[in-house]
N, C-alpha and C positions, 0 to 999 in steps of 0.2 A: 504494500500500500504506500505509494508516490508522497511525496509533500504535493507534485505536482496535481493528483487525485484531488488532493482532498480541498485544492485553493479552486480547482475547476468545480467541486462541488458548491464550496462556498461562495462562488460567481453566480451558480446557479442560486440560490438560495436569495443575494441580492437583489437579483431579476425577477425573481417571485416574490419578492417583499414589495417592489415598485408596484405592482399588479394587484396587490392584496388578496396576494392568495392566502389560504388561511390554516393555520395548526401544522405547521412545519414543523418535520422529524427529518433527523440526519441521524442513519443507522450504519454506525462501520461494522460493517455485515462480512469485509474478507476472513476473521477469525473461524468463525463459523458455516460458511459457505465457500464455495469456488466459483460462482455465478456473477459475482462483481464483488470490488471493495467498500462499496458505498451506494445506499438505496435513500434518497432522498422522493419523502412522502408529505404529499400536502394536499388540499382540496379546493373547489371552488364553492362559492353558493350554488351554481347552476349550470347547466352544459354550454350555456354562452363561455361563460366565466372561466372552464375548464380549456375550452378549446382557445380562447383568447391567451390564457397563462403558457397552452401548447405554442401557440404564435409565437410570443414573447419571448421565449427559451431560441424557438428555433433560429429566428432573427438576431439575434445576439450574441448567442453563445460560439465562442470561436470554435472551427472546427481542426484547430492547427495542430492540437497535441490527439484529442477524444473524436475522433469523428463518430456522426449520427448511422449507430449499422442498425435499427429499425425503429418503426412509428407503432403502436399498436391501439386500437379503441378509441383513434380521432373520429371517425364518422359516427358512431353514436356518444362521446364525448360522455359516458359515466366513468370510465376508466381508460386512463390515456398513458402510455407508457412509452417512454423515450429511454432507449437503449445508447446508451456510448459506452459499450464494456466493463470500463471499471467501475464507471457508472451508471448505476438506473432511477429514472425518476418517473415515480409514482404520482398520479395529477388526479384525482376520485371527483366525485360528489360525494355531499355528505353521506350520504345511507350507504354509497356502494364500501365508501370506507371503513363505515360502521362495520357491515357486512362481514367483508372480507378479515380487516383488521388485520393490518400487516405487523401491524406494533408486536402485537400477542404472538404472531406464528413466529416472528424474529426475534424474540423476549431473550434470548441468549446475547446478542449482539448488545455492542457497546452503543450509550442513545449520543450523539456530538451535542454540545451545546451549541446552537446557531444565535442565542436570542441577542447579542454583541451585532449581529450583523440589520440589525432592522435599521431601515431607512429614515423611522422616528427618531432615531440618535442625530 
């Protein structure tokens, strides 16, 4: 797990604070998994909102070190998933998040503290 991982995470997190995505988790998931280093989960109010925060990531996020190897659950926008290997970001509505609860299935992994990086500071 990169210094470089984890500052691409914390970019992402930035870009989802500007958006006001809401209830941000940053999960260093490499210890416990091999799937990626870092599963950064948040949600929107509404499939507008989710797909808009998808926008926003995709438009910004550089693709120089992590490029984008897949999109999943944009066209019905309850669960949108952007793969860049080390990293995966989880984008819900509220209930799917509820639902599924990734918190709980990943409850071994370490939780990052993000909340230093909110845009309010």
């Amino acid at each position: 797990m990169s210094f470089e991982t984890k500052e691409f995470a914390f970019k992402a997190v930035r870009l989802l604070n500007e958006k006001k995505a809401e209830d941000l988790t940053l999960l260093k998931i490499g210890k416990v998994s091999i799937i990626a280093d870092y599963f950064l989960i948040c949600n929107g109010s509404t499939v507008i909102q989710t797909k808009m925060l998808c926008d926003h990531l995709l438009e910004n996020l550089p693709e120089d070190d992590f490029q984008l190897l897949r999109v999943e659950g944009y066209r019905q926008g309850r669960w949108i998933l952007l793969d860049f290997g080390a990293l995966i970001i989880h984008i819900f509505v509220p209930e799917e998040r509820e639902f599924y609860n990734l918190e709980r299935l990943w409850g071994n992994a370490h939780k990052v503290d993000v909340g230093f990086l909110s845009t309010s500071l």
